[in-house]
Every structure is written in structure tokens, then in C-alpha cells.
C-alpha positions in Angstrom: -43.9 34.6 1.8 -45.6 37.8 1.0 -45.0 41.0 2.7 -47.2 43.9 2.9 -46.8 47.0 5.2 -49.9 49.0 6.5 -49.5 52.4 7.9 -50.5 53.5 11.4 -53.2 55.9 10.0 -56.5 56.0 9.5 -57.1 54.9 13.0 -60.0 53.3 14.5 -60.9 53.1 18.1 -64.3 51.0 18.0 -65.2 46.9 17.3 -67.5 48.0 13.9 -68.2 44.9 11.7 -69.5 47.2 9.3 -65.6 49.2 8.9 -64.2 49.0 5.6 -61.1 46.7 5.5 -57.7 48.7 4.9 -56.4 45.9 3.4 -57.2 42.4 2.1 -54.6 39.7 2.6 -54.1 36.0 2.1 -53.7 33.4 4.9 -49.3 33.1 4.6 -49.0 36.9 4.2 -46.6 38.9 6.8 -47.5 42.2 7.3 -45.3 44.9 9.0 -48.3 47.1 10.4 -47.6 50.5 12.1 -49.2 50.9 15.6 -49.1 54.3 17.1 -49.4 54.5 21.1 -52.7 54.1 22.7 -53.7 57.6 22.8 -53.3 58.0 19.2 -50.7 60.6 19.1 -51.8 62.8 21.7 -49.3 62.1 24.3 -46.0 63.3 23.4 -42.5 63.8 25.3 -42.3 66.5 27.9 -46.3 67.0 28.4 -47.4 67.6 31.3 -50.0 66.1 34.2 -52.3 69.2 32.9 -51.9 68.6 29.4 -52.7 64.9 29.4 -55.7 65.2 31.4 -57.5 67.2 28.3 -56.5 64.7 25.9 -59.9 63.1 23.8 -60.6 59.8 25.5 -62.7 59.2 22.4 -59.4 58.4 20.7 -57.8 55.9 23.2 -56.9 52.5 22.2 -56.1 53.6 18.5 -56.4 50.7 16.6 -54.8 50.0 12.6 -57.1 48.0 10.4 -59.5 46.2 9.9 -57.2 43.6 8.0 -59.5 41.3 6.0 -58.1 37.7 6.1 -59.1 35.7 2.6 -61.0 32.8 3.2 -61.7 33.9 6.6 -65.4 32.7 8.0 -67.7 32.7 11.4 -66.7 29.4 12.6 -63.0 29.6 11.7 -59.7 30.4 14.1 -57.6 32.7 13.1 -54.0 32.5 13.8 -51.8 35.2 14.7 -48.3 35.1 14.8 -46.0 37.9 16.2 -43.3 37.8 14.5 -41.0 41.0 15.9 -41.8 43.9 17.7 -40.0 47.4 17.6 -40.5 50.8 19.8 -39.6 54.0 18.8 -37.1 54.5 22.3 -40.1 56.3 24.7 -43.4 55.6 26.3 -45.7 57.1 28.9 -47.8 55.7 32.2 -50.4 58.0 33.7 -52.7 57.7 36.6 -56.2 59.1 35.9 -58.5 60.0 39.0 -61.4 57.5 39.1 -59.5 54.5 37.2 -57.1 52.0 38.0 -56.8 49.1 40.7 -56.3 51.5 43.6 -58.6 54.7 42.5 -59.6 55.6 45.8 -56.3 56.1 47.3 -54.7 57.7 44.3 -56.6 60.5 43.2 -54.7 62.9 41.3 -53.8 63.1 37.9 -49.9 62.0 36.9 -47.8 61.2 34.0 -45.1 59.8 33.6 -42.0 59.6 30.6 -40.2 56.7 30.2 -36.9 56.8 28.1 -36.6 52.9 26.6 -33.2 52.0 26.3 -33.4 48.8 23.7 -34.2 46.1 26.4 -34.8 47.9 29.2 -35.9 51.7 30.7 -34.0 53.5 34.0 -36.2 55.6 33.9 -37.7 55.5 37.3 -34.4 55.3 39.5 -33.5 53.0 40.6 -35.3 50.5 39.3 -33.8 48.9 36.0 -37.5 47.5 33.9 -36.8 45.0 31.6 -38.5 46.0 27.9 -40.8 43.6 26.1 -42.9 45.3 23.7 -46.5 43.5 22.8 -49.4 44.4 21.6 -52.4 45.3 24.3 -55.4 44.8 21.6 -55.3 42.4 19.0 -58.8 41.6 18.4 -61.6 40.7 15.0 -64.5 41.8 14.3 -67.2 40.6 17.4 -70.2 39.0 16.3 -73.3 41.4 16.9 -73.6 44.6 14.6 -72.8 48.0 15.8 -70.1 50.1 16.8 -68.4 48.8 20.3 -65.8 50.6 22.3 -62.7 48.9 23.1 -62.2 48.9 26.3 -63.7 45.8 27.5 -62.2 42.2 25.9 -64.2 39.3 25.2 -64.0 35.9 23.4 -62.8 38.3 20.2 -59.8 39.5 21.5 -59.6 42.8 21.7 -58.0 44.6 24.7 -56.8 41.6 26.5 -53.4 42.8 28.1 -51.7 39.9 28.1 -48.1 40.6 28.4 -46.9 36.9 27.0 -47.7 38.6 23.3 -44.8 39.4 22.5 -42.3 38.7 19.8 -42.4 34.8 18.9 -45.8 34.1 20.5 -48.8 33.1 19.1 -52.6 34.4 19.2 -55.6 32.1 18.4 -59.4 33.9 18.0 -62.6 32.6 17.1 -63.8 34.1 14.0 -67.1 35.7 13.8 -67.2 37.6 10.7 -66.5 37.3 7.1 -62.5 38.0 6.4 -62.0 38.0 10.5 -60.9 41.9 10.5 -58.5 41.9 12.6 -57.2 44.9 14.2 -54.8 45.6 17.0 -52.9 48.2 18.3 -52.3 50.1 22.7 -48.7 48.9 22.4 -47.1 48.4 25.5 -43.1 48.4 26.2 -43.7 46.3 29.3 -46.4 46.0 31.6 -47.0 43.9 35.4 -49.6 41.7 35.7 -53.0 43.6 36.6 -52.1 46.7 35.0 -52.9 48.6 38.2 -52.3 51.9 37.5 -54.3 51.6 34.0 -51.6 51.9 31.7 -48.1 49.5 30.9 -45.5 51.0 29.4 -47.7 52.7 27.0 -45.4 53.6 23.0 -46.0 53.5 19.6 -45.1 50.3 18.3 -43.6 48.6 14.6 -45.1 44.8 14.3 -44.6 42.2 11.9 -47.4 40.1 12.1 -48.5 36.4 10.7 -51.7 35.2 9.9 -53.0 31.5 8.8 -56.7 30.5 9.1 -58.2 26.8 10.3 -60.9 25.6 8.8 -64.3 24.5 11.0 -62.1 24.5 14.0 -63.9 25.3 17.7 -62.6 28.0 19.7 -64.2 29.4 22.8 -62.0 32.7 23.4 -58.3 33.7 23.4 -55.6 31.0 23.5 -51.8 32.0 23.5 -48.9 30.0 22.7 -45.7 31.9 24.2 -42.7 30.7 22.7 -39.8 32.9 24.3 -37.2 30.6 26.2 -35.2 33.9 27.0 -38.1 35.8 29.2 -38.7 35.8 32.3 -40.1 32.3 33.9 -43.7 33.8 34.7 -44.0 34.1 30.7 -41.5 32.2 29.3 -43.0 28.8 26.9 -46.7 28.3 28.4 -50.4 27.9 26.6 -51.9 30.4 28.0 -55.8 30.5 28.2 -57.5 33.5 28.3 -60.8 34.3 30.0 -62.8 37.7 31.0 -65.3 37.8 32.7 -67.2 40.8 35.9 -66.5 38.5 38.6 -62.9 37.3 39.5 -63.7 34.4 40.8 -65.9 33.0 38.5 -63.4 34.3 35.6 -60.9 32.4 36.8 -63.1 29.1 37.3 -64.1 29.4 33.6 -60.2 30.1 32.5 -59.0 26.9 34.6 -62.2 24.7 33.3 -60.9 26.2 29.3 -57.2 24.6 30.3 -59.1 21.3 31.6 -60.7 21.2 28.1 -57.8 22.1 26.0 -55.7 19.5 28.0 -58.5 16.9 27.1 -58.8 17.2 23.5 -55.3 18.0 22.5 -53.0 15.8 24.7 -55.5 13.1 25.8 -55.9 13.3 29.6 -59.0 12.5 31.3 -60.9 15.4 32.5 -59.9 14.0 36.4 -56.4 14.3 35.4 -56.1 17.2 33.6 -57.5 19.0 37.0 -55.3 17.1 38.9 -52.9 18.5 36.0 -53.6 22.5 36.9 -53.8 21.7 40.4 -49.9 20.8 40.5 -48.8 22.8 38.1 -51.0 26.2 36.5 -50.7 29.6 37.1 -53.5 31.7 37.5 -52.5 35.6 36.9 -54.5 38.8 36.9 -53.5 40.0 33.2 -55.7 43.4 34.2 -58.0 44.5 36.9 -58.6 48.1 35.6 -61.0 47.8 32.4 -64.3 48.0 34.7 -66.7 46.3 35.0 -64.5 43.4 33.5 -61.4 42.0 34.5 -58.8 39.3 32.6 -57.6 36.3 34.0 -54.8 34.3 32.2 -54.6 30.6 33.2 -50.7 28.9 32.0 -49.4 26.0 32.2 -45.8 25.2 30.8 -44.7 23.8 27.6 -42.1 22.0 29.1 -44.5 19.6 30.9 -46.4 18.7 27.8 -45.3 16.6 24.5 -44.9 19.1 21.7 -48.4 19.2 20.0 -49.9 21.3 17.1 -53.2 22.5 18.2 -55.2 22.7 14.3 -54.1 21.1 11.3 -51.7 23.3 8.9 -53.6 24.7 6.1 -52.2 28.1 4.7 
């Protein structure tokens, strides 16, 4: 197994097909990529409410890459494994006037320093936050040309806030462009489900990632495969669809319909039973309500009720 390591800079915070790769791998390669925190740098220890409100928003979601993945086509999934995850001991959470879940009734600039003490952060007294870092954007290149900013997800990837992405889970994206270029970065020591305030635990972030490609393979948007017995049971081992989408409700019909699918060609069921399937058993979870006019909705169902299966064939 090869291993490569790519360094944090020179950032990039747009989906731009036409971005020169920093580096071309092989499907098999590990690479230890350096992520730094989502606002590039600009948040540091000690600043204040003031300080962070005239930070560039131009450079948010700083993103390492693109990573060009041999052999890598439109038509393809790409797999992404996370392999380990390390933070650097502090992070950051902010409310911003005119985003986040509950704008209206918090209106004032804030920002908060979190002190991350290997698992876990007491930095908010007295609350004791368990710390699992994971990546908030891991995304490839999305089909159309031209530059695209990263806030809103899609079948790509991308910003998808899913907090099951960390160390020991897997990512599977649709390819759209040649060698994938994949990016990722906005990584979070922990985060709740919704993200209300708009940020997690936000903190520059060490990854060791995997990467294998499937050949001709049909993918309709993000599919994780958390494989952490240790966490918590609301992310512990699930496959975990992924759907966005500007209306909730209809997100989460389309998410719930993905798992019906999945359920159908990979373990057999009958479409009647595989809904009778999510009925008893799925979980459907806000992942993030605060990238406007889009929202995330993460649709699980655990490992433990299914017979182990491998979801492509194994091909480098």
C-alpha cells in the first residue's frame, strides 16, 4: 500500500472541474492529507466576536485538492475510506446574524473556543462533549462546468455534514468527471444533528484517507457505510443514505425511497418489504438545516439487521 501525504495549502473553496489536480494517485493509494479548519486559517485562539465577524467568507469551506483518482471516469463510484482522523487540541463555533436554524431569535454575532481534550471537550461547563472528528466536505468534481460555491451539497458530495464520517467509515460518490477530483476539507471535532447554529465543532484536521474505484457501477448520490461499534448508537454500524434536497419533506421521501432501492438490489427484498423494512426499523435524521435553500437528510438503517454484504465488486 502506497502512501502519499498532501499538504493543507493551496486551498480551494469552489467545485471547478477545470482546477488543476495537486496530485494524481492510483486506486489502493493512502493518503494522509492536511485539512485546515473551515475558515481557512482565519479563526484563531482568543479572537474575538468582532474579529470573526470581518473574516473573508470568500474563503470558508477551505478545501485540499483536487486529488485526481487513476482510472477514475463519469459513470464510476468512487470509494472513500477514512481511515484515521486527528485534531490539533482546539476548534471554534460561531453564531452569525442572518444564518443558522434559529436566525430570527439569535441575532448577534458570537464565538466560541473550544479546548479538545483527546476524546472529548469541557469546554462549555458543564457539559462533557464527546470528540469525533470527520470531515464536513468530501466531495468530486460535479458534473456541469464552472466554478460552484460549496455551500450547498448535492449527489457529488461536497458539504454534506454527516457526522457518521468519521474514522473507519466509508464514503461512496458518483463520479462525474475524469480522475473524480476529489476534495474535502470544514473538519468538524463533533457536531449534533442539524447543525443549528451553522457550525460543529469547527478545527483543523489530519486525515488518512482510502480510495478504490468501481467500474460502470450506478450510484444516485452519497451512500455511507459507518463502521464504528464504539460510538454512540445513533451512528454506530448503519448504511446510511444520503439525500438533499429545498424541501424537507420531499428530501426525506427521496432519501427513504434511495434505502428502499439499495435494500432491493443488494440484499434481495421486494420493494413491499423493504418499505415494510424502513418502517420498523430506519432512522430519518436532519444531518443540517442551515446551508439555505437546501437542507440534508440522512436515512440509516443498522448493520446488525442485515447479512454482511459488499455493495460493488473489489477491483483496486
Amino acid at each position: 500500500m502506497k502512501e502519499l501525504t498532501l499538504s493543507a495549502k493551496p486551498i480551494h473553496s469552489v467545485w471547478d472541474r477545470s482546477l488543476e489536480p495537486r496530485v494524481c494517485i492510483r486506486p489502493g493509494t493512502e493518503l494522509q492529507i492536511e485539512c485546515l479548519d473551515a475558515s481557512g486559517g482565519q479563526v484563531r485562539p482568543g479572537m474575538s466576536a468582532d474579529e470573526f465577524a470581518g473574516i473573508d467568507r470568500a474563503r470558508i469551506h477551505a478545501l485540499t485538492g483536487p486529488i485526481w483518482i487513476e482510472g477514475a471516469e463519469a459513470g464510476d463510484v468512487l470509494q472513500i475510506d477514512v481511515l484515521s482522523t486527528r485534531h490539533g487540541g482546539w476548534g471554534w463555533t460561531s453564531v452569525v446574524p442572518g444564518l443558522g436554524f434559529l436566525k430570527d431569535r439569535f441575532q448577534k454575532s458570537y464565538l466560541f473556543h473550544w479546548r479538545l481534550e483527546g476524546e472529548c471537550t469541557r469546554s462549555l461547563t458543564p457539559a462533557v462533549v464527546p470528540v469525533r472528528p470527520f470531515l464536513g466536505v468530501m466531495g468530486v468534481a460535479r458534473a456541469g462546468e464552472g466554478a460552484f460555491r460549496t455551500r450547498e451539497p448535492g449527489s457529488f458530495g461536497g458539504n454534506l455534514d454527516v457526522r457518521e464520517l468519521c474514522a473507519g467509515s466509508t464514503l461512496y460518490l458518483p463520479v462525474y468527471a475524469p480522475g473524480a477530483l476529489f476534495s474535502c476539507g470544514d473538519g468538524h471535532a463533533a457536531q449534533g444533528d442539524g447543525e443549528v447554529s451553522v457550525n460543529g465543532i469547527e478545527c483543523a484536521l489530519d486525515v488518512t484517507l482510502g480510495f478504490k474505484v468501481h467500474k460502470n457501477q450506478t450510484l444516485a448520490g452519497p451512500l455511507v457505510e459507518s463502521n464504528d461499534s464504539d460510538a454512540p448508537d445513533s451512528i454506530a454500524d448503519s448504511w446510511v443514505v444520503v439525500e438533499t434536497g429545498t424541501d424537507l419533506a420531499d428530501t426525506a421521501r427521496a432519501a427513504t425511497s434511495r434505502m428502499i432501492d439499495l435494500l432491493v438490489s443488494r440484499w434481495g427484498l421486494s420493494e413491499l418489504h423493504a418499505y415494510i423494512l424502513c418502517s420498523v426499523a430506519l432512522k430519518l435524521r436532519l444531518s443540517q438545516v442551515v446551508n439555505e435553500p437546501v437542507h440534508t437528510i440522512s436515512a440509516a438503517l443498522s448493520k446488525q439487521i442485515l447479512p454482511a454484504r459488499a455493495l460493488f465488486p473489489v477491483r483496486g
